[in-house]
N, C-alpha and C positions, 0 to 999 in steps of 0.2 A: 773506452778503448782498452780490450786486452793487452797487460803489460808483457813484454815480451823475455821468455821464461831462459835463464843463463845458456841452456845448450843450442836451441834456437840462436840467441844473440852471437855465440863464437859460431857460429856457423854461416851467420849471416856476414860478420868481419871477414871469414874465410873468403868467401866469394867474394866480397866486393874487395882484399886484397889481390884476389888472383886474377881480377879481371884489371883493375889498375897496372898491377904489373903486365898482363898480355897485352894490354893498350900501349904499355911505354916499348916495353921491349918486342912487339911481333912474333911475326913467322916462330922465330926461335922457341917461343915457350908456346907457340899452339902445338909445333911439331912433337915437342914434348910431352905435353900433357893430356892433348887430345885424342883419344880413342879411336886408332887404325885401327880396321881390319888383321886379323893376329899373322898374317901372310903379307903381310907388306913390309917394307924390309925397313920403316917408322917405328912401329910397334912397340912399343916397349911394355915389361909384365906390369909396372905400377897404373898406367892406363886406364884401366878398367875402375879403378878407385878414384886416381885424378881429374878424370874427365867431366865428373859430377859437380866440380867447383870452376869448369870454364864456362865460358857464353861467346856468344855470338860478338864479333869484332864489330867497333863502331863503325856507322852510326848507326847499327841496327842495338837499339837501349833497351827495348821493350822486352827480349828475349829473358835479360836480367831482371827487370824491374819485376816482371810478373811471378818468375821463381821464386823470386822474392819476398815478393807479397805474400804469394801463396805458402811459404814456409811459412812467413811469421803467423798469416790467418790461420791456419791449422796447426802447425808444428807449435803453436805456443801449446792450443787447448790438448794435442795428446802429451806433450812433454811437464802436462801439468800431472794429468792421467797418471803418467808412468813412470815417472824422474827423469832424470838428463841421459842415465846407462841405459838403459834399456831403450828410450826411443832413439838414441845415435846409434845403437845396435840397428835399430829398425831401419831408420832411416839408412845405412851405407847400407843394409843388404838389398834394399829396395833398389837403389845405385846399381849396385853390383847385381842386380837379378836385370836390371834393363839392358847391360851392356852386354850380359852373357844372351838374349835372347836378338838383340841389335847384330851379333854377330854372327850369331845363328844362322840370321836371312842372310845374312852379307854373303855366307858361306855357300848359303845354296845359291845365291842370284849368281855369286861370280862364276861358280863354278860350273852351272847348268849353260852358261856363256861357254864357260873355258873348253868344254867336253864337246860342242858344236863346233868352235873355232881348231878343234884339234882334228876333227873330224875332217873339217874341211882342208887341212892340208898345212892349217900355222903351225908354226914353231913352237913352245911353250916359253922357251927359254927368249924369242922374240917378243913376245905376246908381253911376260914380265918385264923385261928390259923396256919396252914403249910405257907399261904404266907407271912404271917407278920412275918414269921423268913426267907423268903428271900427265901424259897424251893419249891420245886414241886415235888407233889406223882406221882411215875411211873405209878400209877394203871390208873392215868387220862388220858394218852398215850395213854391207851389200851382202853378209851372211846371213847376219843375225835380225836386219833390219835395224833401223834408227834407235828404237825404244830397248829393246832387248839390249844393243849396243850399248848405249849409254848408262842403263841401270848394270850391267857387267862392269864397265870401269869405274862408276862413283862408288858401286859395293867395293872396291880394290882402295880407291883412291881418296876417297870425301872422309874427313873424319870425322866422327861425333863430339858431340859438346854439348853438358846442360845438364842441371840440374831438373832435367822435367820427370825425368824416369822415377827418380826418389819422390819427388812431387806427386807423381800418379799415385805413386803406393800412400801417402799418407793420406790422399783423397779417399781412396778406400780404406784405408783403417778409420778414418774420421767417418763416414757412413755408416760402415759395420757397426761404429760404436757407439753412434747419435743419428740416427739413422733418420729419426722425424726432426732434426735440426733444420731451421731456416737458413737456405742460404742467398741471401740476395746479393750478386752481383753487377758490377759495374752494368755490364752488359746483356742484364735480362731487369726488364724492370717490374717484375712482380718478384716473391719470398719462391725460391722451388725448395721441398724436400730433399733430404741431402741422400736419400735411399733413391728418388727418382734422376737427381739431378747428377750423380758421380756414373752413372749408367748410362745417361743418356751422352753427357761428354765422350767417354766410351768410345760409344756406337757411332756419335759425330766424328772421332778423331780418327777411327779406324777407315772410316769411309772416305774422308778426305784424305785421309793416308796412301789408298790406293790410289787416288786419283793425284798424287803427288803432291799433296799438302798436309799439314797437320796443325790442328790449331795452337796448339801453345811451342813449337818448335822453333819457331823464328827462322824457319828455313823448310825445304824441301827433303824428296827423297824416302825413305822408306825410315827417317826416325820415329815415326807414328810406333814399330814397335819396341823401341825402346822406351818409350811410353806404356804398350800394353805388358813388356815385361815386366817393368816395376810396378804397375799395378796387381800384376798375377802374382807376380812375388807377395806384394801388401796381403792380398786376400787368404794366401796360402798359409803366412804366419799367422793372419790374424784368426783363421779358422783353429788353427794348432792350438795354441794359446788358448780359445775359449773351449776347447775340449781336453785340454791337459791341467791348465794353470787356473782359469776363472770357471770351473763349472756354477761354483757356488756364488760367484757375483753376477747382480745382474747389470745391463747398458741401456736402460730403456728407462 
């Protein structure tokens, strides 16, 4: 068993600190920590950093335990790679590349809502005042239809949580960089390459994504791409790097 590398280990106290306290204390510290939509009057600028150390409220445990896992299985072997600076570098911007990409949709789903319901004759200032107590007018149903509807106020109102985003990008920095690595998982019982196997998760998560699920989210919704943001981020530094810093090393 990989021993698990100092930055890795405060990272992991991190979380399972912040999720103990969001257990004892509620509502209060999700409202705080977890990543509104930046037009919600929740919001706050630290967010986007914080949100990477919540999870999913009990009894949903899986959310956590998998993050989890999945830091220590990877986050040990590239923090072995790189030292502790430079993969915590990695690791929060990978965070911070899923929540700015999380937002992104949020921005166009609410808003491509918002701009129909304005059309049709709502108020905006009513429109805001109903979500920011947490609700949704029937009448909006019957503009935008049910689905439209509902994906317009959980973009406003559902907030994010989860280490999965940072988690993506180290999947594909682990790929990039061991690319013929065996990776057998719980739940595939044959070894897959980790060049075929972090691609194909991908493609599975993104699809379930649309269809309202995502596999490692512990929840619903369009977090699937706060998932492919931190993975896009991953791939983006990790391409930089091997064309600025590592020409001369090779990963194979």
């Amino acid at each position: 068993m990989m021993n698990i590398t100092p930055m890795v280990k405060q990272l992991l106290i991190i979380n399972v600190i912040f999720y103990i306290g969001s257990q004892v204390l509620g509502d209060q510290v999700y409202d705080l920590f977890s990543l509104y939509f930046f037009e919600n009057n929740k919001f706050q600028i630290w967010q986007p950093l914080t949100h990477m150390f919540m999870h999913a409220q009990m009894p949903n445990l899986t959310h956590l335990l998998f993050n989890m896992f999945a830091l220590y299985s990877f986050g040990s072997a590239l923090e072995t790679f790189w030292g502790p600076n430079k993969f915590l570098f990695f690791y929060i911007s990978c965070g911070l590349g899923a929540a700015l990409l999380h937002l992104g949709v949020n921005y166009y789903e609410f808003h491509s809502g918002l701009d129909i319901l304005l059309q049709a004759g709502f108020e905006k200032a009513d429109i805001l005042a109903t979500l920011n107590e947490g609700k949704i007018n029937s009448g909006w149903q019957e503009v935008l239809g049910n689905s439209k509807a509902i994906k317009t106020a959980t973009a406003y109102i559902i907030p994010a949580v989860g280490a999965s985003g940072a988690i993506y990008g180290l999947l594909v920095a682990f790929a990039y960089m061991f690319p013929n690595a065996q990776l057998g998982l719980m739940f595939i019982p044959i070894p897959i390459k980790a060049k075929y196997f972090v691609p194909g998760i991908l493609l599975i998560d993104l699809v379930l994504g649309f269809k309202g699920d995502a596999i490692f989210s512990g929840g619903s919704g369009i977090a699937h791409f706060a998932h492919l943001g931190g993975a896009l981020t991953g791939f983006l530094m990790m391409y930089y790097w091997k064309k600025t810093q590592f020409n001369k090393n090779r990963w194979n």
